[in-house]
Every structure is written in C-alpha cells, then in structure tokens.
C-alpha positions in Angstrom: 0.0 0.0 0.0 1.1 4.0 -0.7 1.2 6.3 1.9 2.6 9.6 3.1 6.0 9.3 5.2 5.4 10.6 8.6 8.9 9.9 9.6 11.1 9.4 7.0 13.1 6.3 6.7 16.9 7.0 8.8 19.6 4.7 8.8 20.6 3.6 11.9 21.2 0.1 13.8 23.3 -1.2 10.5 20.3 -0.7 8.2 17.3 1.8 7.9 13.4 2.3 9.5 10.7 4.6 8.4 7.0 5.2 9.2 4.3 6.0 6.5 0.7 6.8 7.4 -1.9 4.3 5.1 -5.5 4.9 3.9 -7.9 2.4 6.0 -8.7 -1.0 4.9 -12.2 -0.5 5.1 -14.3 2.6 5.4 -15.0 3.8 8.9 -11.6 1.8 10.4 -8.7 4.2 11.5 -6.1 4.9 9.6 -3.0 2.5 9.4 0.9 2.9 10.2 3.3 1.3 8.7 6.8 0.8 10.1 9.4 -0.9 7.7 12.9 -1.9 8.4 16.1 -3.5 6.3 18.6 -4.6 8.6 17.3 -2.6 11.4 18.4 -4.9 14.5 18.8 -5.3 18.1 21.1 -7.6 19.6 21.1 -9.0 23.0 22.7 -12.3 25.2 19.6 -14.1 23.7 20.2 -13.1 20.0 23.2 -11.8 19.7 23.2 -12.0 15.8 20.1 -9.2 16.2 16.9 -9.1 15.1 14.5 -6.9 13.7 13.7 -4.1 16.8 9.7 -4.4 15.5 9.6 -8.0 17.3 10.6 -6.6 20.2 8.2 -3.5 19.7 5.4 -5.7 19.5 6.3 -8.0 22.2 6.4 -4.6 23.8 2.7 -3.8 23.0 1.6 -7.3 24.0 3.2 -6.9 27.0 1.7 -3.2 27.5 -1.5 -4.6 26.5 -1.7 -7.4 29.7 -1.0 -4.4 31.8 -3.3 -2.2 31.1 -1.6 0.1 29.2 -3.5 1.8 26.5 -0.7 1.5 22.9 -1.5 1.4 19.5 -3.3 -1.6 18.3 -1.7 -4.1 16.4 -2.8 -5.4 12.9 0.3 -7.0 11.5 3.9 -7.7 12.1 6.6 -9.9 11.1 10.0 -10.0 9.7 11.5 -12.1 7.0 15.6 -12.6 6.0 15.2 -11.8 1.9 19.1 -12.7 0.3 20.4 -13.2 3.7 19.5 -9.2 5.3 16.4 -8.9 7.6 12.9 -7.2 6.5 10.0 -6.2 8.8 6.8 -4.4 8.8 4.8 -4.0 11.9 0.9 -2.3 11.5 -0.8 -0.8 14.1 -3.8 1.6 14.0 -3.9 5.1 14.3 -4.9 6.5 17.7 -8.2 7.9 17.4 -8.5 11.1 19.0 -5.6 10.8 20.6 -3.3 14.4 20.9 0.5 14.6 21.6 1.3 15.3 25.4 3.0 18.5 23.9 0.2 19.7 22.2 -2.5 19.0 24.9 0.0 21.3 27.1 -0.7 24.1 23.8 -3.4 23.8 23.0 -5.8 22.3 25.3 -4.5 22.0 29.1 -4.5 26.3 29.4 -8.5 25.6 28.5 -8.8 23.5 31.5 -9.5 24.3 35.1 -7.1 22.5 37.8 -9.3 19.6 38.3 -9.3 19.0 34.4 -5.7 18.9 34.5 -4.9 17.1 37.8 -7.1 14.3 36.0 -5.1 13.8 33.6 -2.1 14.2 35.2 -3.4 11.2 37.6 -4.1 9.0 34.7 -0.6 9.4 33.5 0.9 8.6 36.9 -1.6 5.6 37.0 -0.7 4.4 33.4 3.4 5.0 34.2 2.5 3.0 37.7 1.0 0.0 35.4 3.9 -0.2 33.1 6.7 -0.5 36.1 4.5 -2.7 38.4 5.5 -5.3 35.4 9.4 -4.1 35.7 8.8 -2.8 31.7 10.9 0.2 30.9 9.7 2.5 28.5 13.2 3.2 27.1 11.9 6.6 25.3 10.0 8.5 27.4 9.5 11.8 26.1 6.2 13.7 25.8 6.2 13.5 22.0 5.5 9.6 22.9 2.9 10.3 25.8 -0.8 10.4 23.9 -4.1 12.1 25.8 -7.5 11.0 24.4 -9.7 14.2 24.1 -12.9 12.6 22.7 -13.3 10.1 26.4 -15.5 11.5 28.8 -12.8 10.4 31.6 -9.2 11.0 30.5 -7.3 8.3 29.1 -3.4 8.1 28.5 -1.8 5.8 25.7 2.4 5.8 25.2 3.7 5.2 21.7 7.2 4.6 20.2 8.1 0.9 22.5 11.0 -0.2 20.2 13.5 0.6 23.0 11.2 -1.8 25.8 12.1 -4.2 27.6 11.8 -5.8 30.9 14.6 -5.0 33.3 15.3 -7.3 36.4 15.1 -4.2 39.3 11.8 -2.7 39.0 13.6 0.4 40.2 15.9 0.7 37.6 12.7 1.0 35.0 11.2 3.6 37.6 14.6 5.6 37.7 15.4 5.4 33.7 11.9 6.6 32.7 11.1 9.4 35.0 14.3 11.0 34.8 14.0 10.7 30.9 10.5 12.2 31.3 11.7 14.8 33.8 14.2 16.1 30.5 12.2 15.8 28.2 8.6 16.9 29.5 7.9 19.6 26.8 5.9 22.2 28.1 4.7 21.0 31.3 5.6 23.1 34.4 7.0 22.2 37.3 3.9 21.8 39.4 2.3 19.6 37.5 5.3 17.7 37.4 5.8 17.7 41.0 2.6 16.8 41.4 2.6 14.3 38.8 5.5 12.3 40.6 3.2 12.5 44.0 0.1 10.9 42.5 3.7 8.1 40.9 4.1 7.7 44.6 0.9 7.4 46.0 0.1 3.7 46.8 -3.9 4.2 46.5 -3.6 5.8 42.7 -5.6 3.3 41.3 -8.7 3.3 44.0 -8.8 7.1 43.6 -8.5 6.9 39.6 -11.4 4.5 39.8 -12.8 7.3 42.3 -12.7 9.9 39.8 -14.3 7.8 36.9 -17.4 6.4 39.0 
C-alpha cells in the first residue's frame, strides 16, 4: 500500500526504518501505520546476531497490553531474511482522538480548570505505575511519545514509540530510567504539575482514587 511518510526512513542500527501513514482498509476503520525496516536490528545475550527491533516493539505492546496500558493496536507484524538481510513491517492503528502530550500542554491543558488537569495528570501517573509494576521500561519517554485522548469522557493516556522496551530485572531501575528521561524531556509542562505528577507516581492508592474519579 502507498502512503505519506510521517517519519522518513533513517539509517541507523546497520540498516534503515521509516514510518508512512496508510489509507484504512475498510471505510469507517482508522487509519494504518506502517513501520518498515532492512537490517534494522537489536542484539542482545539471547540473539546476539540481532533481530529486527519491531519483534521486540510488538512483544512490547503485547506486554503493554496485559498491563493495562493503552498503545497502539496491532494489525500485523513480522519479519523475514530476503538474500540473507532482515525485513520487517509492523501495522498498528492510528490513535483515534488521541493528541501529543506536547500539544495538549498548547493547546488544550491552558482551557482547562485545575481539576481537568490534575485528572489527567493522575491517569498518567496511573498508566506509568501500570507499566513499572511489570518491571517494563519504556526506554523513550519523552512527551512526543505520551498520547491524551480528548474525545473520552474520563481521560485516558496511551504511550507510543516501545521499540526501545524491555523488561529490566530491578523494577527500580525501569522507575529511575523513565522518569528522569520524562523529567528532560517533559515539553511544556511546568514544574507543578510535574511535581505533582511524581506524588500521585508515589501514592500507593492511585488506582482506587483513579477508579474514584471515573465512577
């Protein structure tokens, strides 16, 4: 299928990877991306000949997925070796009414009284609190990758961009890697609703008062 490059292909990793947005398959189903690879590998102690980093993406989201963390669904993935170099294509759909973290912060957060945004601020803790409690580190968490569905009449957090998961034996060290990635790269969120982010991380009743605020 053609589609529109959203993120051209880069070489990287010993080959290249890029992402093109695709029509739906039927009318009224989201739209599709499309992530393609050559010889774009990881290696690690258990393959350490690499393989294509979109196996690991979608264990990733399968992983995400059993602990109940909203990500992208998947419709497709695999990888094939064609003349002795890998190719893969994963599919997932496109987040319906979904927004950036970055540009809820412009344009829809300053619309919002404190209550508005302490919600969603609390689902993001909850969600981040999900993903550790299974010792799964992000491995990019920036705000670009944090999603905020507008359309839900509670709020509701998704995380994109997983190809750098993966499970790490300390759940701390997942906790420590993420937040202070998030800390750096928070966009425009100020400091007290990042401080107050990390004290809804640390509360131990998070999900009874998320539930709380949804009833």
């Amino acid at each position: 299928m053609e589609g529109e490059w959203v993120e051209e292909q880069n070489q990287r990793r010993g080959g290249e990877s890029g992402v093109k947005l695709l029509p739906p398959l039927k009318p009224g189903q989201p739209p599709l991306y499309s992530k393609r690879q050559v010889g774009h590998l990881f290696r690690s102690l258990r393959h350490p000949f690499g393989l294509p980093t979109v196996l690991r993406e979608e264990q990733a989201l399968i992983a995400c997925e059993q602990l109940g963390v909203t990500v992208p669904k998947r419709v497709f993935c695999a990888a094939r070796k064609q003349q002795g170099r890998w190719q893969a294509l994963l599919i997932t759909e496109e987040l319906r009414g979904f927004v950036s973290l970055d540009q809820w912060y412009a344009e829809h957060a300053p619309k919002l009284d404190e209550h508005g945004r302490k919600a969603v601020l609390r689902r993001l803790a909850l969600v981040l609190q999900r993903l550790h409690r299974g010792r799964r580190q992000h491995g990019c968490l920036y705000s670009k990758h944090v999603y905020i569905r507008l359309t839900a009449e509670v709020p509701e957090v998704a995380l994109l961009d997983l190809e750098k998961s993966r499970i790490r034996l300390l759940r701390s060290k997942a906790i420590n890697h993420d937040l202070s990635q998030l800390r750096r790269h928070r966009g425009g969120m100020p400091e007290a609703d990042w401080n107050y982010l990390l004290e809804c991380y640390h509360n131990p009743q998070l999900e009874y008062q998320v539930d709380t605020d949804e009833a």
